[in-house]
C-alpha positions as CSV (number, residue, x, y, z in Angstrom):
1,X,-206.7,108.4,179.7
2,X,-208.2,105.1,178.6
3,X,-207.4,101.8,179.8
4,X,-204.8,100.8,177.3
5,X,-203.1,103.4,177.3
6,X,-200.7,102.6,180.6
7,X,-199.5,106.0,183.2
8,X,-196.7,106.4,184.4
9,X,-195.7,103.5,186.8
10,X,-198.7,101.6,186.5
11,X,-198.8,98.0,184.4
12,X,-201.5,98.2,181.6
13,X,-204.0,95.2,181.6
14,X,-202.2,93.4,179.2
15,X,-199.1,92.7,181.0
16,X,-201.0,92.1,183.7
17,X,-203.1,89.3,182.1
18,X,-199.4,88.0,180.8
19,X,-198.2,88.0,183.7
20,X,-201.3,86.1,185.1
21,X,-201.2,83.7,182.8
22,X,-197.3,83.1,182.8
23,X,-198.3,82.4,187.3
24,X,-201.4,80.3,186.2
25,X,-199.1,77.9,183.8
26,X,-196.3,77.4,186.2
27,X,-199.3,76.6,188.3
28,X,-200.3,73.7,186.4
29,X,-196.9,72.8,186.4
30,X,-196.4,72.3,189.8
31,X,-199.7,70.8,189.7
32,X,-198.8,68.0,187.6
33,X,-196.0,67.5,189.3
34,X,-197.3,67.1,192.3
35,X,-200.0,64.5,190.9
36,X,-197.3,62.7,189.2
37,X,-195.4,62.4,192.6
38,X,-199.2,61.1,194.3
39,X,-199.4,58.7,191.2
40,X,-196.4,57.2,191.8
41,X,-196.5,56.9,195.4
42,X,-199.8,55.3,195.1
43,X,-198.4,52.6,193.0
44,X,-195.8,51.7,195.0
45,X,-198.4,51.4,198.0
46,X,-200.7,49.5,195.8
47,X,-197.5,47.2,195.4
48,X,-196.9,47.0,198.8
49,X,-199.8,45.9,199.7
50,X,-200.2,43.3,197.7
51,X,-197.1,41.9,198.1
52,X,-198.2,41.8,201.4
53,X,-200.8,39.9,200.7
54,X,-199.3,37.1,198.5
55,X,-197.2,36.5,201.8
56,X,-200.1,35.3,203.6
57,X,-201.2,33.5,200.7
58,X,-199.8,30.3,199.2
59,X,-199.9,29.3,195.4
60,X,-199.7,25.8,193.6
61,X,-196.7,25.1,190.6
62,X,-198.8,22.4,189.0
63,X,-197.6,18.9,187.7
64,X,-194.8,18.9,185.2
65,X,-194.6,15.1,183.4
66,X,-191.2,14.7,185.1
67,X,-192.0,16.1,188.6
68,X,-194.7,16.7,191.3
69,X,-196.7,19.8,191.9
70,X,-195.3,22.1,194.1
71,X,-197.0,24.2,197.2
72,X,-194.9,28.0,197.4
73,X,-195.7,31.1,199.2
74,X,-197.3,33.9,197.7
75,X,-194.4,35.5,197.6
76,X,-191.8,32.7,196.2
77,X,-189.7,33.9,193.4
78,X,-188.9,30.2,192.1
79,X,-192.3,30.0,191.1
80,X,-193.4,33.9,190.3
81,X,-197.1,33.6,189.2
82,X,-199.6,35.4,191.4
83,X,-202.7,33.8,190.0
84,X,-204.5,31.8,191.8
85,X,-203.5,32.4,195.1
86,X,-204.9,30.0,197.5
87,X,-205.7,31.2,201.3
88,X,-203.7,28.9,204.3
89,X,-206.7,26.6,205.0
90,X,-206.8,25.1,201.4
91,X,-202.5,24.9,201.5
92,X,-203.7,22.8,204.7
93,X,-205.3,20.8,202.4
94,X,-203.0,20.8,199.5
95,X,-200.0,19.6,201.8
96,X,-202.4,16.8,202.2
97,X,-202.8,15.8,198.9
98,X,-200.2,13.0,197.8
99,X,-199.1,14.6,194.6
100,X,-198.3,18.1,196.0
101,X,-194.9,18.5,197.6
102,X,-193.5,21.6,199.6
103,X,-191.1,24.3,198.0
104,X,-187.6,23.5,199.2
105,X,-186.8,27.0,199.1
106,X,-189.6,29.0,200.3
107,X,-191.0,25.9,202.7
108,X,-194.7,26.6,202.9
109,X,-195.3,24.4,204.8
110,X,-193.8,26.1,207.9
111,X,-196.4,26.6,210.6
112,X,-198.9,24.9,208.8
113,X,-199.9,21.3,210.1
114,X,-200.4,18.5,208.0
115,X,-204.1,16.9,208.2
């Protein structure tokens, strides 16, 4: 007998292959599930962390015509822009500056000494 012609009870190499390849995609699907799951949990740590780190930072709302600029934390949500974040030894300094005021919400200034 030749090899595509199938005996009795045995699978002939074409279903086999189909059946291979059938495993082998729901492989790949697994697969990408799995690396979706890793992406996702990768952002959210990415997140994390750098939420972390605009708390220990501090940030600067600058001058409006009407008011003063503002010193936040990192983190404050009344001022939400995450550029420019400044590390706790110039907020020293800000807080020193006469035209920069402390957040009333978020009060940066807590723990950190005037000079």
């Amino acid at each position: 007998m030749s090899d595509a012609t199938p005996r009795s009870g045995t699978i002939s190499d074409l279903d086999k292959n189909r059946a291979l390849l059938d495993w082998l995609r729901w492989q790949v699907g697994q697969t990408e599930r799995r690396i979706r799951e890793l992406e996702i949990r990768e952002a959210q740590e990415r997140e994390r962390r750098e939420r972390a780190r605009a708390e220990m930072s501090w940030k600067i709302q600058p001058q409006r015509s009407s008011s003063v600029a503002l010193l936040h934390r990192g983190g404050c949500a009344t001022y939400p822009d995450q550029v420019g974040l400044i590390s706790r030894e110039d907020a020293v300094i800000a807080l020193a500056e006469p035209d920069i005021e402390p957040c009333e919400i978020c009060r940066p200034d807590t723990g950190l000494t005037r000079g």
